[in-house]
N, C-alpha and C positions, 0 to 999 in steps of 0.2 A: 028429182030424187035428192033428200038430203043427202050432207054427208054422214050423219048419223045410220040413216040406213041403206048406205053405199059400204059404210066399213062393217057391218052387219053382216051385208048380203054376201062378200068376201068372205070372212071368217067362214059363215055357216055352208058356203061353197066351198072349200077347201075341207071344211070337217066332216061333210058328206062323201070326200071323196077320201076317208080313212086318214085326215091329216089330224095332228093335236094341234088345239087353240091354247097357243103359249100367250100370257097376259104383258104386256110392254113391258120390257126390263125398264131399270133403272138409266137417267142419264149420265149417269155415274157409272162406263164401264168397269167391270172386271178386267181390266186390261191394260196394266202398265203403261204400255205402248202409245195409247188415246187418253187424251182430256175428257173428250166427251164421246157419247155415241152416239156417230155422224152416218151410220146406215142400220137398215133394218136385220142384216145379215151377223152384225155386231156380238152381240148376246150367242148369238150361237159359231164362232169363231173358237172356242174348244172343242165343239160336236165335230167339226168338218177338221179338224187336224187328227182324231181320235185323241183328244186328249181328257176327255170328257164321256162318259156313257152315259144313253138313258135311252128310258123304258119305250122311246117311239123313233120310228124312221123319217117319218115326216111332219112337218111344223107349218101352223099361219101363224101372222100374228100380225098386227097394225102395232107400228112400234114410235115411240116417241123418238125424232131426232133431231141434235143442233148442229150448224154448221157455221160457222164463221170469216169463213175464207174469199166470201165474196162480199161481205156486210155492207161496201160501197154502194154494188148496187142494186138491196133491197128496196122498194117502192118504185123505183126507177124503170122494172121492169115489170112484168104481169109475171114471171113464175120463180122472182128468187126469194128466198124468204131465209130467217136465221131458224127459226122452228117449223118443224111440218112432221107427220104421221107417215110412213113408209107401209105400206100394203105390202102384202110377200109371203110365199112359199117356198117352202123348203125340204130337200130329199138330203136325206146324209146315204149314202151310197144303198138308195132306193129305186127309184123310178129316173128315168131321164128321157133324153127329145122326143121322143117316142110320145109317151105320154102328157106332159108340159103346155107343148108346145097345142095340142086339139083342147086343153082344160084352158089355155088363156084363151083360145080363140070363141071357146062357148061361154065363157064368163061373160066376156065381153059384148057377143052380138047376143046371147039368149038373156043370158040376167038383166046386164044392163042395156039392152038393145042397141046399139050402136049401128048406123049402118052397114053393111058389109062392104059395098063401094066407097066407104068412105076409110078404110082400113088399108095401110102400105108396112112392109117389112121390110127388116133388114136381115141382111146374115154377115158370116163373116164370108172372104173370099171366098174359102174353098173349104168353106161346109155343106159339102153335097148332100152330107144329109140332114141336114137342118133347111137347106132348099127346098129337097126333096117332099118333105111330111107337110111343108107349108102348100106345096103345089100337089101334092097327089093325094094326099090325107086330108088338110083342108081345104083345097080347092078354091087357092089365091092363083090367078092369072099371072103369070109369069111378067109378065108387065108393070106388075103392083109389086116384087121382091126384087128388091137392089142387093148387089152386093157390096158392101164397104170394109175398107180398111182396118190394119192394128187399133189404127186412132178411133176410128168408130165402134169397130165389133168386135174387140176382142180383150175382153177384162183381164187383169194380172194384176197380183195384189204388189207387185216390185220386180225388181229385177231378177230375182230369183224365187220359185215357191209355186203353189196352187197358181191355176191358169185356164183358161178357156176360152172359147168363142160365146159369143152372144148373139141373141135374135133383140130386134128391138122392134116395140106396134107403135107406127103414127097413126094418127088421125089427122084427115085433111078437114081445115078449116073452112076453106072453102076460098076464092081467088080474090073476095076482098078484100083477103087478111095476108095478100101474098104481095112479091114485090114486084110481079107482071113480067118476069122474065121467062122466055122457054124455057130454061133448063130448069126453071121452079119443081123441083123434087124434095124428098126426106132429105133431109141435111144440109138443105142451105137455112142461111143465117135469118132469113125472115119468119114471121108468124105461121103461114098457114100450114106446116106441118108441123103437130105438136106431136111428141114422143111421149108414149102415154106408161109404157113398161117395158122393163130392160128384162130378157131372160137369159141367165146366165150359165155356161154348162162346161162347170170346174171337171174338166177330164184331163189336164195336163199336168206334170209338175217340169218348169223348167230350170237347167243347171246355170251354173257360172259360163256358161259357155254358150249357151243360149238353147242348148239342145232341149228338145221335148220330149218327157217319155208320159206316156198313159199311165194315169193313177191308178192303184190296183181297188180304187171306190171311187168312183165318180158321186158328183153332186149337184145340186141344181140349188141356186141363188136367184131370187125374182124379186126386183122391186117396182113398187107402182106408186107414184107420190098421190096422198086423199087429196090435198089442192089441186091439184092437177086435173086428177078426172071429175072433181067435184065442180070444176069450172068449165069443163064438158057437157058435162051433162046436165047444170043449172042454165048451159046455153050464154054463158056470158065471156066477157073477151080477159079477163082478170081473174088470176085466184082472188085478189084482194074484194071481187064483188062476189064471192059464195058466200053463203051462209057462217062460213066458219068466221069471216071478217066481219060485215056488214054490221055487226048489231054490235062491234068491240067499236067501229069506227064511225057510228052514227050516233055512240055514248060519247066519242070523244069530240065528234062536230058540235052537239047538243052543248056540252060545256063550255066550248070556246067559243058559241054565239055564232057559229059559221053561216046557217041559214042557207036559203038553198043550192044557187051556184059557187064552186068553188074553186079557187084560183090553182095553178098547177102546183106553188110553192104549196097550198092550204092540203090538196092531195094529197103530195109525197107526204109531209105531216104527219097526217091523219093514214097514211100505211105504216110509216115507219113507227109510229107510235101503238097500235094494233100490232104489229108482226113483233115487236120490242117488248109488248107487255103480253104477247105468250109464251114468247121463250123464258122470259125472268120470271113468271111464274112456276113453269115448268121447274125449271133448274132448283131453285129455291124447295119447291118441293121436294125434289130428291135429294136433297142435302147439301148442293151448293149455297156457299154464303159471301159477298161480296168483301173481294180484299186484291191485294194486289199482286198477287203472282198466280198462276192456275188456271183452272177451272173459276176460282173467284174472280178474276182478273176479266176474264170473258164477259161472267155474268154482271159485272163492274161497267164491264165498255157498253155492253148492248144498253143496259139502266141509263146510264148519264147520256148515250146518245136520243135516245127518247124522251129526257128531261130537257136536251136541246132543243129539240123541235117542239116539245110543248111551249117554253121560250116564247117561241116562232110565233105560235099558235095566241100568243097573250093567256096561257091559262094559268092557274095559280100556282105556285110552287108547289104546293105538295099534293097535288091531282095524281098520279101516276100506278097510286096502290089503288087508288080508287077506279081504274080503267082494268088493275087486276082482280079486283074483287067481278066484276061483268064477265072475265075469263072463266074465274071458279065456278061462277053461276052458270057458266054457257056447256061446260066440262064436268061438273060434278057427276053426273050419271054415270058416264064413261071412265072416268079417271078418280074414283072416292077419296082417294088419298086425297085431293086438292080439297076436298071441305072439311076433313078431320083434320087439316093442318093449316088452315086458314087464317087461325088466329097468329098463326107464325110464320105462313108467306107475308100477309100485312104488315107485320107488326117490323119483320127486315126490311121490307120496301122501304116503309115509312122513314125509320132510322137511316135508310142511305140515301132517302131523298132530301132531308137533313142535312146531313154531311154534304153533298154537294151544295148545295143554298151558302155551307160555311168554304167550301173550294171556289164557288162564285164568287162572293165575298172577297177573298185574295189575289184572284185573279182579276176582279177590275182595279184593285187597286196597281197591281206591280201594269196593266195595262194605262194607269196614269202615270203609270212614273216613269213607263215609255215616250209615251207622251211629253211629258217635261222633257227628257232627254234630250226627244228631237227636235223639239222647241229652244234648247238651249247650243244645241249643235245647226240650228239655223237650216235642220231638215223641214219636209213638207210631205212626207212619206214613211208608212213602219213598215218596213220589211218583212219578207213572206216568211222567212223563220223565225220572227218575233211572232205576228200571226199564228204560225203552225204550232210555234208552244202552248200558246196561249190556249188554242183549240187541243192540246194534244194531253196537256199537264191538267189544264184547269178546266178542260170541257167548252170552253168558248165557242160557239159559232164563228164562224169567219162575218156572216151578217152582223153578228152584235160587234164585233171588233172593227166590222167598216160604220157601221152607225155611229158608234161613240168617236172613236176616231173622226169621222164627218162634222160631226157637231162644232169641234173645233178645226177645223178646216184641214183636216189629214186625210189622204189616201190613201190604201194599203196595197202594196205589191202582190195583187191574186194570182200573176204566172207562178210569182217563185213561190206562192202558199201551196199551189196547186203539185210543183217540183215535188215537195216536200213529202206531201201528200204521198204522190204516187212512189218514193222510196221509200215510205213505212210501209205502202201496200206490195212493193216489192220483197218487202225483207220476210211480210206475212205470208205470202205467197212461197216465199221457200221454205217457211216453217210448216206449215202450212197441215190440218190433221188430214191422216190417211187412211183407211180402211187396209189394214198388212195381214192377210193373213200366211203371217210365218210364224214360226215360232221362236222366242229367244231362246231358247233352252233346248239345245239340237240335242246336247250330251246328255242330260236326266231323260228327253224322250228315247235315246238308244238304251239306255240303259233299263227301263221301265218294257221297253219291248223284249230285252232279250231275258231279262231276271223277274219281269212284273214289280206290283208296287211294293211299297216299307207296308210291313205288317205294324199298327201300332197298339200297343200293349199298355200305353203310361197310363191310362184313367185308373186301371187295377192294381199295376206293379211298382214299381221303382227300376227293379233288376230283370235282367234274361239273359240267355245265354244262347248266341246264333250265330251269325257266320259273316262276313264281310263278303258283300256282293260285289261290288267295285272301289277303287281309290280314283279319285279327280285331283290331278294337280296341275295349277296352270291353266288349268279349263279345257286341261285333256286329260282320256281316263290311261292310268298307269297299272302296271301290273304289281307296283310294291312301292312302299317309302320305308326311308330310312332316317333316325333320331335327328330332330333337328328340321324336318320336313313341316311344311304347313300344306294339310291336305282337307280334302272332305271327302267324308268315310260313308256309304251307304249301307245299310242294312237289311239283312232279310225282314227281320223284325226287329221295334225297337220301342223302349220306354222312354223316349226324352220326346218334349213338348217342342215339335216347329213352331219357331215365332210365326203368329197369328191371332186375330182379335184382338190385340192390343197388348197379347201377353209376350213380353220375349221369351227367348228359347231357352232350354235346360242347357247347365252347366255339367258335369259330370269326367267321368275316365273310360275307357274303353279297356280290357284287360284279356290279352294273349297268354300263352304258353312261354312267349319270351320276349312279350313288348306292354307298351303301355302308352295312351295317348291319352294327351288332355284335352277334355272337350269343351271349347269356349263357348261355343253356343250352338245352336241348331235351328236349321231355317226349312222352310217348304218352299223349292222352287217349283214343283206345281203342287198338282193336284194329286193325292199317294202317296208321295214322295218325298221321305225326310232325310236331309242333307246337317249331318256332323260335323261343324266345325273344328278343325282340331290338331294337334301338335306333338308330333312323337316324340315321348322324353324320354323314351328305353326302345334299343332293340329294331329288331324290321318286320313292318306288317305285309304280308300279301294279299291277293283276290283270294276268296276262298276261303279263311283263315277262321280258326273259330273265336268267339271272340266273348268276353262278360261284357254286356253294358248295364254300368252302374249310376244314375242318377244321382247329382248332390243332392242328399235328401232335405237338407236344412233351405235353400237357394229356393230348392220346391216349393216347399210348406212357406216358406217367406211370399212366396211368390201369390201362393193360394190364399192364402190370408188375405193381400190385398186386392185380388182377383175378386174375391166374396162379397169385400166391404164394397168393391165401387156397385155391385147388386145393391146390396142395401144404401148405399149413398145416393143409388138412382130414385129409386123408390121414396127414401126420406124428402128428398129435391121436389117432386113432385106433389108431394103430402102438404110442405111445409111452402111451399112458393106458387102453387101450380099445376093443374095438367097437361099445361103448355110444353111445358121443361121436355124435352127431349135429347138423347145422349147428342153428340155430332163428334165423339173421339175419346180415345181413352191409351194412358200408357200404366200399364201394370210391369213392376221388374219384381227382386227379392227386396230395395230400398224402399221403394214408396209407387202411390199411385197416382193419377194423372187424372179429371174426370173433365173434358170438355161437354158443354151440356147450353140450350138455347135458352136464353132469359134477356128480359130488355133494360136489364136495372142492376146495378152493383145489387151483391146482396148484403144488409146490413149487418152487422155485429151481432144485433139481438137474432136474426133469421139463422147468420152461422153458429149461433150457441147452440139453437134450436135444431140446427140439422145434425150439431156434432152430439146433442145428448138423445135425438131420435135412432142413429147408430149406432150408441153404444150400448141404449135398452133393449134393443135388439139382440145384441153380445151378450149383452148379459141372461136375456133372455133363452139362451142354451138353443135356439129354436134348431132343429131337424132337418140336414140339408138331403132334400131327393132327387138325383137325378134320373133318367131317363133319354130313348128315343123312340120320339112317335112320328107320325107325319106330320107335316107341316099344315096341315088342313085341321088337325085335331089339336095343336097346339095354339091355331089361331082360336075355335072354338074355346079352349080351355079361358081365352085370355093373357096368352102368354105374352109379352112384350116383345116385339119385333124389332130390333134394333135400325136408326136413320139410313138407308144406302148400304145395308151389308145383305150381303146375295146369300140367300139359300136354295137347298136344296130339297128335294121333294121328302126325304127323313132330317129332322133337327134331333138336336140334344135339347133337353127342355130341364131347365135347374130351377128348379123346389127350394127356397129356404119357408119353411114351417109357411103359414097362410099368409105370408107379406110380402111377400118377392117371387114373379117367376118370371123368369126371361128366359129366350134362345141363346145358348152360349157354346162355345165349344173349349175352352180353357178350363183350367183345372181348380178345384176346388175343394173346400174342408167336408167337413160328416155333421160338425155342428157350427152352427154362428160364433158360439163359447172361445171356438180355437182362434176364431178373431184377434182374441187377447182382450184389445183394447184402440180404438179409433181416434184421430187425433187429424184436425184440421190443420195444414202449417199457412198456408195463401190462396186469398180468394184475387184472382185479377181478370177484366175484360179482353179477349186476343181479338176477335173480330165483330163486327156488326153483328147485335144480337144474342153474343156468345160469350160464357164467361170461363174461365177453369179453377176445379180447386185441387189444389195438392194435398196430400194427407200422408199420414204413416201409421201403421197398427202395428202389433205385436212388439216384437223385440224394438222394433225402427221408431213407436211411441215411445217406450218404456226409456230410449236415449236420448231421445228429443226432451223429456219432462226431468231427466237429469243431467242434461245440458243448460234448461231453464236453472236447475236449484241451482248449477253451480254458479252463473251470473249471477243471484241473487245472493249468493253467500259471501260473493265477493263486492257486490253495492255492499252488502251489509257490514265488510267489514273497512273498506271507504267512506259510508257514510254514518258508521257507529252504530248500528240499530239493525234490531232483527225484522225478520220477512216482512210484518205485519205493521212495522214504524215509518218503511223508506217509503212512501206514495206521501206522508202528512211529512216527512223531513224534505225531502224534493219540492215540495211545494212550498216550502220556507223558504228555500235556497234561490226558487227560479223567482217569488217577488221580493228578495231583496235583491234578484238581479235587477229587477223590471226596477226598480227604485233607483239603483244605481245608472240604470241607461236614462232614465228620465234626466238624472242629474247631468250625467256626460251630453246627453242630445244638447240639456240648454245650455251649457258652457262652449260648446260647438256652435249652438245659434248666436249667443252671445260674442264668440268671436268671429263669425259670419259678418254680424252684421257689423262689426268694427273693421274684420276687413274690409266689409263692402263699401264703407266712408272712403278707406284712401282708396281701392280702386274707382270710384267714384270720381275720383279728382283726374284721375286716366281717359276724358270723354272727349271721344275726337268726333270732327264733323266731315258726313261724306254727303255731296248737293243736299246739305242744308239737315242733314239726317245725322243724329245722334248716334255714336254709334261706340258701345264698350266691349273692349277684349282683354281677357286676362287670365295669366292661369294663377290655378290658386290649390294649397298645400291643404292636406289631412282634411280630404271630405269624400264621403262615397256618393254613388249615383244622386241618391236621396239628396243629401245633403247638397251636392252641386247642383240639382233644378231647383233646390229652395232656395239659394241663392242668388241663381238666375232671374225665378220671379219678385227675389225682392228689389234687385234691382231694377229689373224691366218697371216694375212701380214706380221706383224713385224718378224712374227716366219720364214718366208720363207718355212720350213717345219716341222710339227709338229698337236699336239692337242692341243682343246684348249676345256673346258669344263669350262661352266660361272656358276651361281645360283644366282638368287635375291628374297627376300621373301616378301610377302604380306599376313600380315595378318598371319592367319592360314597355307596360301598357299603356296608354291615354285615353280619357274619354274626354270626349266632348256634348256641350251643351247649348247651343240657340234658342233666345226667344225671340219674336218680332210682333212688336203691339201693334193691335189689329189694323190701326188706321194707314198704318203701311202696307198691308197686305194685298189692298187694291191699289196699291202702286208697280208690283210686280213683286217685292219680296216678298220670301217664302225660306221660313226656317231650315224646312228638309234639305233645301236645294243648296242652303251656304253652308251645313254643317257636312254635308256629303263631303261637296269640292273642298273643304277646311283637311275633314279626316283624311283623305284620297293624299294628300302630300305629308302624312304621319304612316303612309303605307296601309289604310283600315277605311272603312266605308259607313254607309248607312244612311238615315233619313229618317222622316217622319212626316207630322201636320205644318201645317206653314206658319201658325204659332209659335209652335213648341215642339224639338226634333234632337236626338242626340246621337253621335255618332261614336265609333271607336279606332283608335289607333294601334297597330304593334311594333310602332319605334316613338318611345318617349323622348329619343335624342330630339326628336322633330319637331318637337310642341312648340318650340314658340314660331319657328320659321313657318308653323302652320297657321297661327294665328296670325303670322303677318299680313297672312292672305286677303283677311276676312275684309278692310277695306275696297282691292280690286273686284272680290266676289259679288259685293253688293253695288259697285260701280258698274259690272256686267249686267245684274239682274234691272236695273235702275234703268239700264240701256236697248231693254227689248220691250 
């Protein structure tokens, strides 16, 4: 059976038995809490707290998930992986063990036929009734149901929160997959029992004190990994040999020339490379982008570890998109998104396989200069945290670090590499993601149970007039503030905008009978539920109290303006660059807006004319803004634009500007394009791989922008004598009679160069037989002190030549070494280093030519003193 129609036959079992077929969320949770989503229960962790309604009790769904916490040792074994499909159903306080527990057991032996003696359970201790339905409902022999332990059978999302017991189904392998001991049952550490599904049944909530009490809605959580049973039921001893792999890792055997037996090193490989380029596909698709903190940072580690072992593999540098493009193709049907976004999972691959090529680059270098080191310190060994950097900063193998090292007759310390090793995987291991279902927000959910949600009013209104449901101070609810308090104010109803979608929140006042509060801004800490920030500047408010809330109307309309234009800025982006272009972030405030958006290329000057006069024909164009809510099924149909990794809901808002822009939005907006103003580009710059931003401002925020430009120019113009339209051809007179004037100054600079260089000249001492000039020398910068350098190194025919000039506090210095000394031992980098080092400053370079820096000029010459013992040392190894 494939896995294709193994996750099939799931789904369409579950949906016969009254359950809805939820499509994969995103790996981009909804959830503060999580980086990634690391189970299939994930996405629906608002449902089972009630923080979240919807239209069904119960749920399938085969869900994408990443996990990272064991990354060591994927390939290593047959069932760890960083990406895999999570199978699963789910009851939000529906059905439970009762029913569950006889639907896994006929999934299992009817659909997928699995033996029935070849089937063992677990439970938890003293779930007599989850025993019971396995022994008397399905008609498991008492023999075949163990009972185990917290550790085994009994799920809690933390120390305090949702909780339950769990059943879990092995399948016996059968005894040649075992380690031949009697007490070989479920749970020990060898093969031949594999756990195929965890059922999980959230009936408890535990306190700070560990008591248990019975949830007043029980729920059922079931997960079944598709690699798992896919390597079941394809009869083979590895996920890594089903289907899902095989044709990712026989693309990438085929490339590196592998042929037919392969070595254990060529194996791991060729999994870790497969299991590496499904997760960074995945990810990528949902809107991760490689960088170094996050969610990017993951999808950062898993790429460069896979471009390791291609390394390994001898294949070409930039192979690694191209093993992703095999994934697209193998996944397309199932997952559409991966071929509509194809051209922009590759096209980020590409660029960060790149960037590593230029991280490898760096890294063998500072691993030579290692090397010199311990060559120079009369080591024969690099140490395992030299090692660990190397693999840790610059992606090095430990193999490429003991081969190179080898070549020139080094060792490497692999106990203390391995040390090293295992305290990053400690440190990961306590960071480590978790599946929590708690909530952070205990106070908004009492509050929301005893009052219900914020009624909101602002698409229509500005103003209302309602009543204050609670005060939060401190992060507990009070009954009153008093002037001078900083609180957040709840609302029955309200017209101010929760920062969300990239819009921040309404500014505004709140207005009593005998108070008044200022509202700095407003957030949505869930779902419903709008939280007033705010600060009593008259008077005392209570629970209860009736209250005017008044929106800053100006803040607003600032805000909607720019809200409008990055619609239009999306759409022009795509026109004029691309259908590639897709948003990945956006900040709207009342100053200006923010538009992150995917592209592989600065965009030119002439591109950004082109996008700033595409948005403001638009403006000008008066067009007609219409909003709207429909379902999310008819807004796809209509062609609405779905913005990267932003979760909806089964009704969207769907915003109309006239026939050129419609996107899913939920921020606020103008009536016509017109009220725009006026759009105005300020900086286009790249922030990540693939990813560029531009900043703009419209309305009022251009209109000071372009007389903030005139007054610069009125003031060049009266600096440089000349109106607007003279200073570009007056500046260009001024900057070549500078370029004239520097010409002049360079050669009277060379010119005394090179007359200093005569009597320093006369300064050449001899070290075994080796020419060798030092000297510092006044008013030359960098430039100027290596062309001095090489002019002397000429004069010298063969020799050294070590220069110094000081600035300030500062020193630099500068080494040449003509070549034919070079395979004597010396080496430029290595005497300007030890030189700067007794000026308090470092550095290095090529073994020609290398300069370094000081930060005590007092030292310069006593550092030059050096430069004879230096080259007497290197002369000597």
């Amino acid at each position: 059976m494939t896995s294709k129609e193994i996750r099939q036959k799931f789904l369409e079992f579950f949906a016969n038995k009254g359950h809805e077929i939820v499509p994969s969320a995103s790996l981009i949770p909804d959830d503060p809490t999580l980086l990634l989503t690391v189970a299939g229960m994930v996405p629906f962790k608002p449902i089972f707290l009630g923080l979240k309604k919807t239209t069904f009790s119960r749920a399938t769904s085969c869900q994408k998930c990443v996990r990272t916490n064991d990354i060591e040792n994927v390939g290593k074994t047959a069932r760890h992986q960083t990406f895999f499909e999570m199978l699963g159903n789910f009851s939000f306080g529906d059905y439970f063990k009762k029913e569950v527990i006889p639907w896994a057991w006929e999934f299992l032996t009817k659909e997928l036929g699995l033996p029935k003696d070849k089937l063992w359970i677990s439970v938890y201790l003293d779930d007599d009734e989850a025993y019971a339905i396995w022994r008397d409902d399905v008609g498991i022999s008492e023999d075949r149901i163990m009972r185990m332990g917290d550790e085994d059978n009994f799920w809690a999302a933390g120390p305090v929160g949702p909780c339950g017991p769990c059943s879990e189904i092995y399948i016996d392998l059968g005894e040649s997959r075992g380690c031949g001991s009697a007490d070989c049952k479920p749970g020990c550490d060898c093969d031949r029992y594999l756990e195929i599904w965890n059922l999980v049944f959230m009936q408890y909530s535990r306190d700070e004190e560990g008591n248990l009490t019975p949830l007043p809605r029980r729920n059922i959580d079931t997960g079944m990994g598709l690699e798992r049973i896919a390597s079941v039921l394809q009869k083979v001893n590895s996920n890594f040999e089903t289907d899902l792999f095989v044709e990712i890792m026989d693309y990438v055997s085929d490339k590196a020339k592998l042929g037919g037996e392969k070595t254990p090193q060529q194996d791991l490989a060729l999994r870790i490379i497969a299991d590496h380029a499904r997760a960074v596909t995945f990810l990528i698709s949902d809107g991760v982008l490689p960088s170094n903190e996050g969610r990017g940072y993951v999808l950062r580690r898993i790429m460069r570890r896979a471009l390791r072992y291609g390394w390994l593999l001898n294949l070409p540098p930039s192979f690694f998109h191209e093993v992703m493009a095999v994934v697209i193709a193998q996944n397309k049907e199932v997952y559409q998104d991966l071929l509509l976004r194809k051209e922009h999972i590759l096209r980020v691959a590409k660029i960060e396989e790149e960037r590593f090529q230029e991280t490898l680059g760096q890294g063998m270098e500072i691993l030579q200069n290692i090397i010199a080191e311990a060559k120079e310190k009369g080591l024969k060994e690099i140490s395992g945290q030299q090692a660990f950097k190397l693999h840790d900063t610059y992606g090095f193998p430990l193999e490429l670090t003991q081969e190179i090292a080898g070549e020139q007759g080094f060792t490497v310390d692999e106990e203390k590499f391995k040390s090293a090793m295992e305290e990053q995987r400690n440190r990961a291991r306590a960071a480590r993601e978790d599946v929590r279902i708690t909530s952070q927000l205990p106070i908004f959910e009492k509050i929301e149970a005893e009052h219900g949600s914020t009624k909101y009013v602002g698409y229509g209104q500005e103003e209302i007039t309602t009543k204050v449901v609670a005060i939060v101070k401190n992060s507990e609810v009070v009954e009153s503030a008093e002037k001078g308090d900083q609180v957040e104010i709840i609302l029955a109803a309200s017209p101010f905008y929760g920062e969300s979608g990239g819009q921040v929140g309404d500014k505004g006042v709140l207005e009593g009978e005998d108070f008044t509060l200022a509202v700095t801004t407003t957030k949505k800490p869930k779902e419903g539920m709008i939280s007033h920030l705010a600060q009593v500047v008259k008077g005392k408010v209570g629970a209860g109290a009736a209250v005017l809330a008044k929106v800053n109307n100006e803040a607003r309309m600032a805000a909607s303006r720019n809200h409008t234009a990055t619609h239009l800025l999306h759409q022009a982006l795509k026109e004029i660059l691309g259908e590639h272009v897709e948003q990945a972030g956006s900040l709207v405030n009342p100053e200006r807006l923010r538009f992150d958006f995917s592209h592989f290329a600065a965009v030119s000057k002439e591109e950004l004319q082109k996008i700033e006069d595409r948005v403001n024909e638009k403006v000008l164009a008066a067009l007609p803004i219409e909003i709207c809510e429909v379902s999310l099924e008819e807004a796809k149909k209509k062609g609405a634009t779905a913005l990267f990794g932003e979760k909806y809901g089964e009704v969207v808002r769907m915003v109309q500007i006239g026939d050129y822009s419609l996107e899913l939005c939920g921020g606020t907006h103008l009536v016509s394009s017109s009220q725009v103003g006026m759009f105005k580009i300020l900086s286009e710059t790249g922030i990540a791989a693939g990813v560029r931003r531009i900043e703009a401002v419209t309305g009022k925020g251009a209109l000071l922008h372009i007389q903030d430009e005139e007054r610069i120019l009125a003031e060049l113009g009266e600096k440089l004598k000349g109106v607007p339209k003279e200073l570009v051809a007056k500046l260009d007179k001024i900057m070549l009679t500078m370029k004239e004037q520097e010409k002049e100054l360079n050669a009277l600079k060379n010119k005394l160069a090179k007359s200093e260089g005569e009597e320093i000249l006369k300064q050449i001492k001899e070290v075994e037989g080796i020419k060798v000039l030092r000297a510092a020398v006044d008013n030359l910068d960098g430039e100027g002190l290596r062309n001095m350098a090489d002019l002397l190194r000429d004069k010298l025919g063969s020799g050294v030549v070590v220069l110094a000039t000081v600035d300030g506090e500062k020193v630099m210095f500068v080494a040449t070494v003509t070549k034919d000394l070079i395979s004597k031992g010396l080496h430029a980098g290595n005497i300007v280093k030890e030189v700067a080092k007794a000026a308090g400053g470092g550095g290095g370079g090529r073994p020609d030519m290398a300069q370094a820096g000081g930060k005590d000029s007092s030292k310069t010459q006593s550092a030059l003193d050096l430069v004879e013992s230096v080259i007497e040392k290197q002369l000597k190894k």
